[in-house]
ZAZA-76330 format. One line per 2 residues: their letters; for each residue x, y, z of N, C-alpha, C, O, CB. Coordinates in steps of 0.02 Angstrom, whole numbers, padded with zeros to 5 digits. Atoms other than C-alpha are relative to their C-alpha. Glycine has a CB too. Layout:
a) X:Y:Z:X:Y:Z:X:Y:Z:X:Y:Z:X:Y:Z | ...
//
This chain:
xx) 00043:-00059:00000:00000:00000:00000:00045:00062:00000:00092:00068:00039:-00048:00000:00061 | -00050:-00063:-00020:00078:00172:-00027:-00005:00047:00050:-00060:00061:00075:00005:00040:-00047
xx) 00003:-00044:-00053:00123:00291:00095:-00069:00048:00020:-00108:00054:00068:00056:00040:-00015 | 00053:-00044:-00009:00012:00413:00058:-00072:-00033:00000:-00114:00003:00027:00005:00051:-00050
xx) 00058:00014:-00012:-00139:00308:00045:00001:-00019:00068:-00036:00017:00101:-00026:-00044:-00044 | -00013:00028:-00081:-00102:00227:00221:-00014:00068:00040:-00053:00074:00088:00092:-00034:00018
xx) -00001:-00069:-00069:-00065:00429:00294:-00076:00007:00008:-00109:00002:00060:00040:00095:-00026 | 00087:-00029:00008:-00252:00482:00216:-00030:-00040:00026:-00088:-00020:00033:-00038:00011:-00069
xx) 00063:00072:-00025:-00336:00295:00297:00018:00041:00077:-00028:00063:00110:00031:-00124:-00013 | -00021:-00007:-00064:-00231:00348:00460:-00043:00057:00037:-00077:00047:00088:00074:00015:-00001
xx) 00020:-00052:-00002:-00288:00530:00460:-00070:00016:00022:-00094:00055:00062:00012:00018:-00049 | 00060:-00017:00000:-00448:00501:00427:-00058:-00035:00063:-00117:-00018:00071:-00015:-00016:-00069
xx) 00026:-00010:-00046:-00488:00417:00578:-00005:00020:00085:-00046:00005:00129:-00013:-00029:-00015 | -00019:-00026:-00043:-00402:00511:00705:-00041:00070:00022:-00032:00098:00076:00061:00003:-00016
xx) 00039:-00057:-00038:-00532:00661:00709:-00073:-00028:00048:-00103:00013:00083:-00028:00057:-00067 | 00018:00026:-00025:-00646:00536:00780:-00012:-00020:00059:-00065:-00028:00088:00008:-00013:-00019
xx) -00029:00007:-00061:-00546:00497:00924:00025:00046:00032:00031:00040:00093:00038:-00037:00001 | 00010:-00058:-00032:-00510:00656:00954:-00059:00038:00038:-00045:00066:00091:00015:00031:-00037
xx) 00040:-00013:-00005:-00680:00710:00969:-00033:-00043:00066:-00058:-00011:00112:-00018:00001:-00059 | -00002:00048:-00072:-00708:00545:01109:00051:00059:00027:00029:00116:00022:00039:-00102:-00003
xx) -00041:-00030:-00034:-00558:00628:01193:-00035:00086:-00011:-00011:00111:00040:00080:-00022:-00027 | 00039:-00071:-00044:-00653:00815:01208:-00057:-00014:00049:-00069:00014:00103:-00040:00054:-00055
xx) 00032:00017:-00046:-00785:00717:01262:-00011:-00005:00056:-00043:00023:00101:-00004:-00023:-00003 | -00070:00031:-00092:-00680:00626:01400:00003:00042:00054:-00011:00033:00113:00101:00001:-00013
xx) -00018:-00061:-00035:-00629:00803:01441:-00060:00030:00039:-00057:00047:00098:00026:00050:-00050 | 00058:-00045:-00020:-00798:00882:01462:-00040:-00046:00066:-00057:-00017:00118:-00056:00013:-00076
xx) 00007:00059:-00030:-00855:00709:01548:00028:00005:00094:00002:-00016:00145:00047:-00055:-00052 | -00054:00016:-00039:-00714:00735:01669:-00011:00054:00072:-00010:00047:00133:00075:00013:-00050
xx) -00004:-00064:-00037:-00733:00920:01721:-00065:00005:00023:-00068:00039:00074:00023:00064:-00039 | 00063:00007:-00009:-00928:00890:01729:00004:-00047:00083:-00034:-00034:00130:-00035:-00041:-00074
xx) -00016:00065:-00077:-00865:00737:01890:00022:00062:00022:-00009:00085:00069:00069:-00087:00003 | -00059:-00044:-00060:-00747:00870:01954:-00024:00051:00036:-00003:00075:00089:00063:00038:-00033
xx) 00032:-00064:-00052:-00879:01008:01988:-00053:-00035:00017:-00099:00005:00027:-00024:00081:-00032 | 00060:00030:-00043:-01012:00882:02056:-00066:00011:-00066:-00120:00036:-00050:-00016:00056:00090
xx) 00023:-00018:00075:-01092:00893:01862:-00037:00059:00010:-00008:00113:00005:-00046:-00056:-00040 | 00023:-00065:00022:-01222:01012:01864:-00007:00051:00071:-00050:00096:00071:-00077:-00011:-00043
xx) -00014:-00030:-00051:-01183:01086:02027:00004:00083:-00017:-00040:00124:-00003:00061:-00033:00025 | -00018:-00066:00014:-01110:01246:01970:00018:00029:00080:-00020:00070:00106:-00064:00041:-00044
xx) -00008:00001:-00072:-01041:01256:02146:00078:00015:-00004:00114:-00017:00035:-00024:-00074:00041 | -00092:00015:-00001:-00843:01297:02104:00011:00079:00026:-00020:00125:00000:00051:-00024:-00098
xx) -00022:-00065:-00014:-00778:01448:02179:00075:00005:00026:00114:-00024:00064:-00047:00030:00050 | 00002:-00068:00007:-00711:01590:02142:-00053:-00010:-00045:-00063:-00068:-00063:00065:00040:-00023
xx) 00052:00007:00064:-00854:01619:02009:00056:00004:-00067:00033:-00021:-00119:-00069:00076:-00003 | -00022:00004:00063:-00702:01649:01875:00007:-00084:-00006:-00015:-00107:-00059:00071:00046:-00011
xx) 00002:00065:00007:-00669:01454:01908:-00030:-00045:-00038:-00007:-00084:-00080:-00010:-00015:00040 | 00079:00025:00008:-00862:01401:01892:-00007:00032:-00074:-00050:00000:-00104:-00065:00035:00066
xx) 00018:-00014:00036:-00854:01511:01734:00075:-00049:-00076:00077:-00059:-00137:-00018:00080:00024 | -00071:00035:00049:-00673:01417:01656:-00040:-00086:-00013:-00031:-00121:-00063:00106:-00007:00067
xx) 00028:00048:-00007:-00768:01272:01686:-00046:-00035:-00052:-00042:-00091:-00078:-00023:00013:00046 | 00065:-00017:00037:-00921:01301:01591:00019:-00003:-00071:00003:-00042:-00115:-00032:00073:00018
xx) -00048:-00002:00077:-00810:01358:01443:00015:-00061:-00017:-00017:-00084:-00065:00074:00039:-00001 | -00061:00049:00007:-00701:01221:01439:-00058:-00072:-00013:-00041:-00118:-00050:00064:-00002:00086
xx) 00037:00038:00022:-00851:01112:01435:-00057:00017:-00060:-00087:-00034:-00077:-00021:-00019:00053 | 00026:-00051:00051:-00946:01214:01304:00033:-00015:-00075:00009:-00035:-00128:00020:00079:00027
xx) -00041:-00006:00037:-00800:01225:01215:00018:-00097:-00035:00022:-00119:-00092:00060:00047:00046 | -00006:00080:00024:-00772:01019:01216:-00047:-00029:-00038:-00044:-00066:-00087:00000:-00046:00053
xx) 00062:00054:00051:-00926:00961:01159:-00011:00024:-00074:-00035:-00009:-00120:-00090:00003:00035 | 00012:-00029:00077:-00924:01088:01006:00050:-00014:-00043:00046:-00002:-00104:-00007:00075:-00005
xx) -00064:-00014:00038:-00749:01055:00959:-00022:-00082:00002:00026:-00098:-00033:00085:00044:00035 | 00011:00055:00023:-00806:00871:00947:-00049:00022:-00036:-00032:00039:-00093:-00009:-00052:00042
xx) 00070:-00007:00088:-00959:00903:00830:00033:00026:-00033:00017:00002:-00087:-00082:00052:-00009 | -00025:-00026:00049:-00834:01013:00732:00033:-00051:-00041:00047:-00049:-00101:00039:00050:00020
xx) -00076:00054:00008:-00713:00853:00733:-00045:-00039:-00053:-00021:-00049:-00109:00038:-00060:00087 | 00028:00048:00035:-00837:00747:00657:-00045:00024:-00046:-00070:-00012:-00088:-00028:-00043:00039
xx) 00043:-00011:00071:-00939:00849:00546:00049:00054:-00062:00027:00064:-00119:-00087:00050:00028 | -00022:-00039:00033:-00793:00975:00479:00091:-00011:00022:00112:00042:00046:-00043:00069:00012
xx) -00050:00015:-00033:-00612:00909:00533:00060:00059:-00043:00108:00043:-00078:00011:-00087:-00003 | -00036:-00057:00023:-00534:01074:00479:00057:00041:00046:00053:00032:00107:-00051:00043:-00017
xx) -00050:-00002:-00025:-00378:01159:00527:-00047:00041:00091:-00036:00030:00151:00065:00045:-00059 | 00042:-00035:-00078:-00517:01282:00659:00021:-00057:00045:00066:-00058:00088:-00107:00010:00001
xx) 00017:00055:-00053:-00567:01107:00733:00053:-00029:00020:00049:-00075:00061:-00043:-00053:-00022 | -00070:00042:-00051:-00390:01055:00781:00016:00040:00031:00024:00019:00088:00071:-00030:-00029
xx) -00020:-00049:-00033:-00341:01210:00839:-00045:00020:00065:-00016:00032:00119:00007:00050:-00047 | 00034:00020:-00053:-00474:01211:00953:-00003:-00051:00038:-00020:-00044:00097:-00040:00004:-00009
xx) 00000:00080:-00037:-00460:01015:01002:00077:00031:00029:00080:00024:00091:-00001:-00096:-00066 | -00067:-00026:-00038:-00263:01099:01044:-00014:00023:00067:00008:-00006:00116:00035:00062:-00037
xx) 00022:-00040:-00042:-00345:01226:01156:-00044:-00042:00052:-00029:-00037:00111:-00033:00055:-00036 | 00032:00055:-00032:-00466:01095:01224:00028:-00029:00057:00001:-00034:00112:-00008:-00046:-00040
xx) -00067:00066:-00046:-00309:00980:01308:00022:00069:00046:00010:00077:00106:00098:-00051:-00070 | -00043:-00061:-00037:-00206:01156:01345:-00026:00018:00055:00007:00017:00107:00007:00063:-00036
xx) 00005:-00052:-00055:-00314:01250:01451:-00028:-00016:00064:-00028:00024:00111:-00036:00052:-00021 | 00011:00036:-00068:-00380:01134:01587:00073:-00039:00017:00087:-00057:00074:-00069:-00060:-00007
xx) -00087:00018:-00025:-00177:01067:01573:00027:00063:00044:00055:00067:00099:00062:-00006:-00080 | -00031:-00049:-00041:-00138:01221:01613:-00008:00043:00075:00029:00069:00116:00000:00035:-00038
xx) 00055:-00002:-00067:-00289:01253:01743:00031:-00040:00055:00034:-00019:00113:-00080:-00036:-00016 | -00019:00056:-00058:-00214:01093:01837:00087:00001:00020:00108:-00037:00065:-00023:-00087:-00034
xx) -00056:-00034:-00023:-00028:01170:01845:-00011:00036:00051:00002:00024:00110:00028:00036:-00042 | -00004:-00071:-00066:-00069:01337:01929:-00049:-00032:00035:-00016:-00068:00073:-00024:00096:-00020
xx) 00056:00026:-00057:-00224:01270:02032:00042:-00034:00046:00038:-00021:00106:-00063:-00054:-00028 | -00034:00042:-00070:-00104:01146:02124:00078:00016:00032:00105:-00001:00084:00007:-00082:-00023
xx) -00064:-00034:-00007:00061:01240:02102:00008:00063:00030:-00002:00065:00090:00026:00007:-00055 | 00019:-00071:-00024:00070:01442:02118:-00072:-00006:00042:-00079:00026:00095:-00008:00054:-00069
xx) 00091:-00032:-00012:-00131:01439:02154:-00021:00039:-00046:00003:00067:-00095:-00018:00050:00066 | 00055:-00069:00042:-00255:01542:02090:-00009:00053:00053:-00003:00049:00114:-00095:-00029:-00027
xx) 00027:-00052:-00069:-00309:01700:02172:-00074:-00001:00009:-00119:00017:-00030:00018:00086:-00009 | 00057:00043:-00051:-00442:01626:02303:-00028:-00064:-00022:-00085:-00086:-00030:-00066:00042:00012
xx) 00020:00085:00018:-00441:01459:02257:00045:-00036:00014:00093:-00035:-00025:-00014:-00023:-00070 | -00042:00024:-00033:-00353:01357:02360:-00009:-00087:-00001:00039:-00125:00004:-00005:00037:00065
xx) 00050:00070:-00001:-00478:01179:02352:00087:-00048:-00030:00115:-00092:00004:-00100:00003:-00082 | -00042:00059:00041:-00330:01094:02223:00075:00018:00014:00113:-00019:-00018:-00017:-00001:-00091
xx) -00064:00020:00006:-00151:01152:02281:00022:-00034:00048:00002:-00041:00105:00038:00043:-00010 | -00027:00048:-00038:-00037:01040:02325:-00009:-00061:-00027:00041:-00096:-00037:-00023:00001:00061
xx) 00039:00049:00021:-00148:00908:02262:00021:-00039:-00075:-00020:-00057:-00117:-00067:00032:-00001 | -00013:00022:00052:-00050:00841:02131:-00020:-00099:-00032:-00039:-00119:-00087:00070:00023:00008
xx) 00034:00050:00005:-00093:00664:02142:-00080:-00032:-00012:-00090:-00093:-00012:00018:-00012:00038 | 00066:-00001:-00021:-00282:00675:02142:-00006:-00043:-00079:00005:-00027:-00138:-00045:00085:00021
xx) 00034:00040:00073:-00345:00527:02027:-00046:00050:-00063:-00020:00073:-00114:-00068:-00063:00033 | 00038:-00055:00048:-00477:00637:01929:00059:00034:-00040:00057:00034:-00102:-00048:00064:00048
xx) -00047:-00054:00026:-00333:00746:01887:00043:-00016:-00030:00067:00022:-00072:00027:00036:00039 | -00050:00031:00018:-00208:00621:01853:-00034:-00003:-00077:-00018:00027:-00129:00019:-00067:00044
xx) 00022:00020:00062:-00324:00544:01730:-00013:00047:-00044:-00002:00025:-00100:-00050:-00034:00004 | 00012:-00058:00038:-00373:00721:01646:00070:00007:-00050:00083:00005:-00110:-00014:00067:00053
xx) -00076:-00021:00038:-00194:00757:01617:00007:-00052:-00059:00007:-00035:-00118:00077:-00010:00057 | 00003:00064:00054:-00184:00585:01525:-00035:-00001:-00083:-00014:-00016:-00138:-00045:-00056:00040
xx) 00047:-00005:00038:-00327:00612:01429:00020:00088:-00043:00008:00102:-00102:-00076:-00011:00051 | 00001:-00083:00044:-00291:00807:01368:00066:-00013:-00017:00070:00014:-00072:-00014:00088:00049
xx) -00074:00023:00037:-00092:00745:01326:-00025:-00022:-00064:-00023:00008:-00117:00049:-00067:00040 | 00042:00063:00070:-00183:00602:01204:-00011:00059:-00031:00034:00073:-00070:-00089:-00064:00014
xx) 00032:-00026:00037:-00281:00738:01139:00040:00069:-00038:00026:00091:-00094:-00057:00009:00038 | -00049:-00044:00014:-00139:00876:01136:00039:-00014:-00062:00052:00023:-00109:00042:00005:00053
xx) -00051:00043:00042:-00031:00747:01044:-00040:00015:-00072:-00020:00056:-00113:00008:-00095:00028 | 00031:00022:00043:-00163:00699:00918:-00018:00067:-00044:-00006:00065:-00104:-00054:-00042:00028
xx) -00010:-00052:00028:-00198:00874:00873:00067:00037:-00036:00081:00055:-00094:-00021:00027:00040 | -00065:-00027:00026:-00036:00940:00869:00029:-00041:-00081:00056:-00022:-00132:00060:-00014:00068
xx) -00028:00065:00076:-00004:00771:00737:-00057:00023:-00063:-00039:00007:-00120:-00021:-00119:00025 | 00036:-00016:00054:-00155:00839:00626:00006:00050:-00021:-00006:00057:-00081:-00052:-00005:00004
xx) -00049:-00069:00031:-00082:01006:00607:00036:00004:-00018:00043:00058:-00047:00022:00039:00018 | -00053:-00003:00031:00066:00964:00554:00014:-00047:-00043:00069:-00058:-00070:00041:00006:00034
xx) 00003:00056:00084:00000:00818:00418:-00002:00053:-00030:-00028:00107:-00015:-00073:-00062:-00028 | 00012:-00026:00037:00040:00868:00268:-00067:-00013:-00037:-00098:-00066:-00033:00046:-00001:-00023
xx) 00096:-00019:00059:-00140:00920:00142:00031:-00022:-00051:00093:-00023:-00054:-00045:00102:-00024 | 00014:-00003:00071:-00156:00883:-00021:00002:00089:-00015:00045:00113:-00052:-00083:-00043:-00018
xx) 00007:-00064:-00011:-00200:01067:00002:00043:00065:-00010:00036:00118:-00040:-00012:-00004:00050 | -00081:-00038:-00001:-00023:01138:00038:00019:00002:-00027:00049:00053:-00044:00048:-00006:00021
xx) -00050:00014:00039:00048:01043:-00074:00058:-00046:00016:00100:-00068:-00023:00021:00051:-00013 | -00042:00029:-00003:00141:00957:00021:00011:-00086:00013:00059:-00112:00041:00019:00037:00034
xx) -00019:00052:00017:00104:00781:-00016:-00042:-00027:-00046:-00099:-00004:-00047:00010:-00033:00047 | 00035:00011:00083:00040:00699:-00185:-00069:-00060:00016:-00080:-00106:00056:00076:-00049:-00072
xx) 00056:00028:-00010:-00116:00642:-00207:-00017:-00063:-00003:-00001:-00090:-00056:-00031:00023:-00028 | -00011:00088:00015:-00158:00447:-00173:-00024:-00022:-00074:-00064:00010:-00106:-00053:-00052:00059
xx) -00022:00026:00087:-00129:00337:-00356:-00073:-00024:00015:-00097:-00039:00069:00080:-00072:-00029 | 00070:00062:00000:-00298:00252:-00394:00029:-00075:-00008:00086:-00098:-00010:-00061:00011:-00078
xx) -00036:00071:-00002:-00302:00075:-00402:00034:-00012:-00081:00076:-00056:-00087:-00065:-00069:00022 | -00035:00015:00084:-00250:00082:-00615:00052:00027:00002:00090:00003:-00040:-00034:00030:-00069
xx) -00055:-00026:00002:-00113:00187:-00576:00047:-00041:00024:00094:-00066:-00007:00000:00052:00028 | -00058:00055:-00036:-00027:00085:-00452:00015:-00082:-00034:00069:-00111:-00029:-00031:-00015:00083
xx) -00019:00033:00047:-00071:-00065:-00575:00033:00011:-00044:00079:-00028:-00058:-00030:-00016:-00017 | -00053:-00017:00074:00004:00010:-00725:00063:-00014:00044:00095:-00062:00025:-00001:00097:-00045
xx) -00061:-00015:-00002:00156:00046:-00618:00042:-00078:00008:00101:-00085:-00008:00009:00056:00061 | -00020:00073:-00026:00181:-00153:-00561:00005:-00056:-00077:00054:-00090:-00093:-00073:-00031:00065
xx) -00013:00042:00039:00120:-00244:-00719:00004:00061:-00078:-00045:00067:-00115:-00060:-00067:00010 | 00014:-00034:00063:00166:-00117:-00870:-00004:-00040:-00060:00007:-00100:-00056:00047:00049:-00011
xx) 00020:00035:00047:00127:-00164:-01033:00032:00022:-00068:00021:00079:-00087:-00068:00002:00003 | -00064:-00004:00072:00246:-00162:-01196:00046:00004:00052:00080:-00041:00028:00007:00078:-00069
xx) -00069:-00010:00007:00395:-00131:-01093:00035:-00077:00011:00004:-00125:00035:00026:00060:00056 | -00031:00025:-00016:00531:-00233:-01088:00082:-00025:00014:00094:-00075:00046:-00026:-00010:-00014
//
């Protein structure tokens, strides 16, 4: 099979699993504030929250109905900003939010991190396939092409 048909089979079902993995995410942060609680304070918290789950479930419908450079760049942002939420929250702090530092071990959290890496990764890898688009890789042979090239005919 040639490369490039294999990248485009590969490609094509990695926005899929991305889209599970925002899920995951939204899934995750939904357990972490007691789901529809809306109980997290500071209110900027309760409002990062909201986003970040807002933001997951749309950047999966984008994944699966439009897997465009937006929708990775957002599935990026997706992983990033609750990664980055679960740094300062347990490290520096936040200002008046004290609930998660220290707390680096906290299962929930462990597993988040896990889950928004996967999804970091997987993005970051669909941004930087090459398109047909760019230019920068040739378009897969049909199946007569890749025959001609195996059994040609007059040469010899």
């Amino acid at each position: 099979m040639p490369l490039s048909v294999h990248s485009a089979r590969r490609r094509q079902h990695s926005p899929g699993f991305a889209a599970a993995l925002c899920v995951v995410i939204t899934v995750i942060h939904l357990q972490d504030q007691n789901w529809f609680s809306f109980s997290k304070t500071p209110g900027y918290v309760q409002v990062g929250y909201v986003l970040l789950e807002v933001a997951g479930l749309v950047t999966a419908g984008l994944l699966l109905v439009r897997p465009d450079r937006a929708a990775w760049l957002l599935a990026a942002g997706v992983a990033l900003g609750p990664f980055i939420g679960y740094v300062l929250s347990r490290g520096p702090g936040l200002p008046g939010y004290t609930d998660d530092k220290g707390a680096w071990g906290e299962p929930l959290g462990v597993v988040s991190l896990i889950v928004e890496g996967l999804l970091l990764v997987t993005a970051l890898a669909a941004l930087a396939a090459p398109t047909a688009r760019d230019g920068r890789t040739a378009p897969a042979k049909t199946a007569a092409e890749t025959s001609a090239e195996h059994h040609p005919i007059g040469r010899h």
